[in-house]
C-alpha positions as CSV (number, residue, x, y, z in Angstrom):
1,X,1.1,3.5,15.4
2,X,1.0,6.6,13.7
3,X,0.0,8.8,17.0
4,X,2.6,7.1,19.1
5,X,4.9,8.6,16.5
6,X,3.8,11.9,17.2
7,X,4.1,13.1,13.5
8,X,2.1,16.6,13.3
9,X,-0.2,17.2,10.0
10,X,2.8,18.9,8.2
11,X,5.1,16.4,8.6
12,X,6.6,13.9,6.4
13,X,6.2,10.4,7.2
14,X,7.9,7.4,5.5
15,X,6.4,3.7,5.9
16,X,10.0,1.5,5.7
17,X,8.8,-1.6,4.3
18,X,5.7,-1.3,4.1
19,X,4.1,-4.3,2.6
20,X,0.4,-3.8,1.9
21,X,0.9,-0.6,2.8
22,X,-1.2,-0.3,5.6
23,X,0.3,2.4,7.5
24,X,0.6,5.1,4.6
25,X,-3.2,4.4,3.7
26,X,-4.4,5.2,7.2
27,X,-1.8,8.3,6.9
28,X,-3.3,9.6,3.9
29,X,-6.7,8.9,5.4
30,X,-6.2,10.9,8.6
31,X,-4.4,13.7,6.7
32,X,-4.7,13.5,3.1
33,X,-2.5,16.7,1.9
34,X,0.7,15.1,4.4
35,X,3.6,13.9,1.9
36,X,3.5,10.2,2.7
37,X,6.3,7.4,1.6
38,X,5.7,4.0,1.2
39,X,8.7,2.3,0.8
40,X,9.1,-1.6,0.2
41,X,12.4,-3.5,-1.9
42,X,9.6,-5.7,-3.1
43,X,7.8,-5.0,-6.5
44,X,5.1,-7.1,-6.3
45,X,4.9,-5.9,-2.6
46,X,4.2,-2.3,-3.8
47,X,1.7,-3.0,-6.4
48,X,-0.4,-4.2,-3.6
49,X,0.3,-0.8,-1.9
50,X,-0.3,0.5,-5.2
51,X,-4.1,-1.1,-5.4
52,X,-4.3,-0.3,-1.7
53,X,-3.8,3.6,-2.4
54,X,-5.9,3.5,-5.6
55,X,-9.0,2.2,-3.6
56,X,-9.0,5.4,-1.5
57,X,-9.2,7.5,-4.4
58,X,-8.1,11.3,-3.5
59,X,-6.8,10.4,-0.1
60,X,-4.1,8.8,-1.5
61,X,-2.8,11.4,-4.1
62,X,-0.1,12.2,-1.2
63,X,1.2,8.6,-0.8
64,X,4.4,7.9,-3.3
65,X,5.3,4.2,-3.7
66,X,9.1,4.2,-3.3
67,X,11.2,1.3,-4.3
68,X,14.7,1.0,-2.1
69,X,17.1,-1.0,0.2
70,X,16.3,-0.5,3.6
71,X,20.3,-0.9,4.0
72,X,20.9,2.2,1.7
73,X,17.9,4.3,2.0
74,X,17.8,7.3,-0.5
75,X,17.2,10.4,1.6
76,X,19.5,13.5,2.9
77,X,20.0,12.7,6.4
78,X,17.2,14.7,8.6
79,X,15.3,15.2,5.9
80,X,12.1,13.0,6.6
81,X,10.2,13.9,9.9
82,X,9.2,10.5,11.1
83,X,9.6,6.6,10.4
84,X,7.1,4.4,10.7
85,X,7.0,0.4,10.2
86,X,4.7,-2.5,11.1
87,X,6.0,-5.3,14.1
């Protein structure tokens, strides 16, 4: 999913609701220094991410957990490169 988006290594990349956050872990793990956002409305949702990121130790220090609305989501328009979600 994440080479069908086309994002480059420089590139931000946010995971809209990303449950276990699957997508932002295999983000940080192909590129590690790329600012990754894992965003989910679900708490308990991203405390899984959370344990998800811890368990790849360094490759994770890019990933920041996000809690939001998808319906009111809190960036500047253009200012994320690429979205990414699960089917």
């Amino acid at each position: 999913m994440l080479r069908l988006s086309g994002a480059r290594r420089d590139e931000s990349v946010i995971n809209l609701a990303c449950g276990s956050g699957t997508l932002a872990i295999e983000r940080a793990l192909l590129n590690p220094s790329a600012p990754t956002i894992a965003l989910d409305n679900d708490e308990h949702i991203l405390k899984l991410t959370a344990a998800h990121r811890a368990a790849i130790g360094t490759a994770g220090a890019h990933v920041i957990l996000l809690r939001a609305d998808l319906r009111a989501l809190p960036f500047a328009n253009a200012s994320l490169n690429r979205l990414v979600s699960d089917l």
